[in-house]
ZADO-1210 file (C-alpha; in nm, 4 decimals, padded with zeros to 6 digits):
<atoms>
<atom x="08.1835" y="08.5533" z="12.3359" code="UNK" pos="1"/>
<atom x="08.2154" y="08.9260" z="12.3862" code="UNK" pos="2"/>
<atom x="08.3299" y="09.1283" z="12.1009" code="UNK" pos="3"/>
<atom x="08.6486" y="09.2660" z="12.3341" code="UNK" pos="4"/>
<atom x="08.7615" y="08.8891" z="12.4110" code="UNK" pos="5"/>
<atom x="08.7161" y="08.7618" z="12.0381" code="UNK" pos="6"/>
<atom x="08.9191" y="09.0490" z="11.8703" code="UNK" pos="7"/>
<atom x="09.2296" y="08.9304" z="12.1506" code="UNK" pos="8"/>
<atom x="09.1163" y="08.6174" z="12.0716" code="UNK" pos="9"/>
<atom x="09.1281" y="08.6439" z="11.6818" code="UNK" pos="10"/>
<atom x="09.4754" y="08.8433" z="11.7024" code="UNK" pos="11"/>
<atom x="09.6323" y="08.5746" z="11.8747" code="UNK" pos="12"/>
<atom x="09.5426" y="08.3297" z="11.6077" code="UNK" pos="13"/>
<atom x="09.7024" y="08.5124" z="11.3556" code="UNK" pos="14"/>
<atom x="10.0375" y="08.4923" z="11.2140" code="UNK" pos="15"/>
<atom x="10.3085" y="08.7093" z="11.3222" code="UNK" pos="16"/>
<atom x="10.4377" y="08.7644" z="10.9881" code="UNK" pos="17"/>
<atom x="10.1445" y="08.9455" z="10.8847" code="UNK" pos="18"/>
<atom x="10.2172" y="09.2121" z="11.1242" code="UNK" pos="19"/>
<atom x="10.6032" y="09.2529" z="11.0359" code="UNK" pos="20"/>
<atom x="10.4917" y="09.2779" z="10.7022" code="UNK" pos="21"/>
<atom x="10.2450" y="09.6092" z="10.7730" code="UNK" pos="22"/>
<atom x="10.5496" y="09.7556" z="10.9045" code="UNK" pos="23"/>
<atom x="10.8400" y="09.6737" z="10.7151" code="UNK" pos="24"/>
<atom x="10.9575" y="09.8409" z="10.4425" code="UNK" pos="25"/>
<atom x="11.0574" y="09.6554" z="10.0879" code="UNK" pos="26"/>
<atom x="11.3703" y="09.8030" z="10.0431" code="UNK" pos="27"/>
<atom x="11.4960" y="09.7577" z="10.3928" code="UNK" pos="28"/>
<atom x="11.6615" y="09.4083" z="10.3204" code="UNK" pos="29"/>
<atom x="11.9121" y="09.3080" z="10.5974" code="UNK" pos="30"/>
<atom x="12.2153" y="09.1888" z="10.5380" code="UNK" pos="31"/>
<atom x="12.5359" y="09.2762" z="10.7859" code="UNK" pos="32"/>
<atom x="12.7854" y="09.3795" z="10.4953" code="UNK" pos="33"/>
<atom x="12.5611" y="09.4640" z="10.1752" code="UNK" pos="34"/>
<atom x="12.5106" y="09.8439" z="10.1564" code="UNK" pos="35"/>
<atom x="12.2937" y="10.0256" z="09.8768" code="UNK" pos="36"/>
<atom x="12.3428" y="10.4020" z="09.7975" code="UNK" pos="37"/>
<atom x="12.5435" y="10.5627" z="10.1046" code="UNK" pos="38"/>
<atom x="12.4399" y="10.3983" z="10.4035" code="UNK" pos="39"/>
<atom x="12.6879" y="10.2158" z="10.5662" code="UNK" pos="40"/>
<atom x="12.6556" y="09.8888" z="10.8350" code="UNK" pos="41"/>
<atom x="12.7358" y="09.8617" z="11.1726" code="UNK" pos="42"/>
<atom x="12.9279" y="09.5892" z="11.1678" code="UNK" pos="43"/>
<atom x="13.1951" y="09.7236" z="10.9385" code="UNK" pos="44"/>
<atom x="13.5460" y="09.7575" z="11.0215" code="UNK" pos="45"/>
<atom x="13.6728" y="10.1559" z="10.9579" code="UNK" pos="46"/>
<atom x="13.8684" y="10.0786" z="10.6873" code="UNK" pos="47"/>
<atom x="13.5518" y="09.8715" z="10.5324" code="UNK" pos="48"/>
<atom x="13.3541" y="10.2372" z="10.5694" code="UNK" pos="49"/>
<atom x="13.6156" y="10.4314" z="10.4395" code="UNK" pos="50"/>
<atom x="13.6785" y="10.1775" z="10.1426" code="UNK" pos="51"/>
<atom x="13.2846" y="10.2083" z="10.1173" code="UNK" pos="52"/>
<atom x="13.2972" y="10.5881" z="10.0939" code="UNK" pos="53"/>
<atom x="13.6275" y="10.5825" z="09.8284" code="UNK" pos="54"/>
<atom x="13.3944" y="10.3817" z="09.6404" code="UNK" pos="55"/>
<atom x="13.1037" y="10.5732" z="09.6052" code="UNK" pos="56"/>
<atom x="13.3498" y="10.8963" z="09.5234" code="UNK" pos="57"/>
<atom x="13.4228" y="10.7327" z="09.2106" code="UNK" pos="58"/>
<atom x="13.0748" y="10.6172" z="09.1161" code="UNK" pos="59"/>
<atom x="13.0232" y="10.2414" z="09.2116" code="UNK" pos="60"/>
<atom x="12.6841" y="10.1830" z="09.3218" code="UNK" pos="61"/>
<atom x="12.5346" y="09.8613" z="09.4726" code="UNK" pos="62"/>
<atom x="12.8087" y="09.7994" z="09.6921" code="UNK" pos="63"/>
<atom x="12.8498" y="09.4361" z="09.8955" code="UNK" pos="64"/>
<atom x="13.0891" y="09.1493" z="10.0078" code="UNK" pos="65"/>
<atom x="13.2894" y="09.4284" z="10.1479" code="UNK" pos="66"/>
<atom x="13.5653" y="09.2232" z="10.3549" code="UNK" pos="67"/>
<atom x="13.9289" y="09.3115" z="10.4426" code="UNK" pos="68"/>
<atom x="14.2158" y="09.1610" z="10.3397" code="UNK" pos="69"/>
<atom x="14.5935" y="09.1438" z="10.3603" code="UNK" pos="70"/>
<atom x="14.5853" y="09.4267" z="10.0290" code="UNK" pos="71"/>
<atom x="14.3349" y="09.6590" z="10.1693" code="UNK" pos="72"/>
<atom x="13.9431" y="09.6008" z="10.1324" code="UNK" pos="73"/>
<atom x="13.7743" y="09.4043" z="09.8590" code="UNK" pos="74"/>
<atom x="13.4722" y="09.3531" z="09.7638" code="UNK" pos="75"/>
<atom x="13.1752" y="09.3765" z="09.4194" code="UNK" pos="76"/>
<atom x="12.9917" y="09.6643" z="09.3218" code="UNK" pos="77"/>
<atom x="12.8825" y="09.8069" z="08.9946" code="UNK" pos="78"/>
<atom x="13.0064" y="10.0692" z="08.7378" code="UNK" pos="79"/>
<atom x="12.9028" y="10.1401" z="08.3980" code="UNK" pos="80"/>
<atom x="12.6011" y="09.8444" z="08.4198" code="UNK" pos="81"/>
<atom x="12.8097" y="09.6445" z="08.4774" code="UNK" pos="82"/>
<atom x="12.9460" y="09.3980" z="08.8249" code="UNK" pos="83"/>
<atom x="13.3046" y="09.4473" z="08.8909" code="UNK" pos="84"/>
<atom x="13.5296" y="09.2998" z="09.1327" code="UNK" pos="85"/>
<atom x="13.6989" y="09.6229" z="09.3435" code="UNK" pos="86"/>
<atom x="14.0108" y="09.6636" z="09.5978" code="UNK" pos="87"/>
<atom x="14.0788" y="09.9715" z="09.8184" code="UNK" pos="88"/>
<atom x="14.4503" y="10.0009" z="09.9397" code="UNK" pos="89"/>
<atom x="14.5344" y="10.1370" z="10.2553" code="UNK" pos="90"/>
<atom x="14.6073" y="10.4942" z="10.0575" code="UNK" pos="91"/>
<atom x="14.2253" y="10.4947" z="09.9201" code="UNK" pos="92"/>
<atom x="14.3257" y="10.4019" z="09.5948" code="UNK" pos="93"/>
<atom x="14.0662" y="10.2257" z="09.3945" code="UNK" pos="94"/>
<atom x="14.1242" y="09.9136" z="09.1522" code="UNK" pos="95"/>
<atom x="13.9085" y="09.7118" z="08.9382" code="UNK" pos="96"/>
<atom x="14.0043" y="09.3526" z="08.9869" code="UNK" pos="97"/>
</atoms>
């Protein structure tokens, strides 16, 4: 076999994973509501960003389950070391639940 037609050959028999792996990045973990530091997701709702970015202001890290509701926006995040339940009414006010 010729060196050009076993190196296609050899890269077809391998697994695809191996080459998302090479080029994906460990902290890049998907997830269509779960933000970490200030990036924000696509798929959220306006309100969902700006309850994001109310949060933040007053120091909650590790943001997720961001969802709306009736109240405002709800969702977890964490203060202080420790996970707390959070609201955001339509005014921006922050609560700890």
């Amino acid at each position: 076999m010729r060196p050009a037609v076993a190196l296609v050959a050899l890269s077809l028999a391998m697994p695809s994973f191996a080459f998302a792996q090479a080029t994906t990045s460990p902290s890049a973990a998907p997830s269509s509501r779960t933000t970490t530091g200030s990036g924000t997701s696509s798929t959220m709702t306006p309100s969902e960003r700006d309850a994001q970015s109310a949060l933040e202001r007053e120091g909650y890290t590790q943001i997720r389950d961001i969802k709306s509701t009736s109240d405002g926006v709800s969702g977890k995040a964490m203060k202080d070391g420790q996970e707390v339940s959070v609201s955001v009414d339509s005014s921006g006010k922050v609560k700890r639940r």
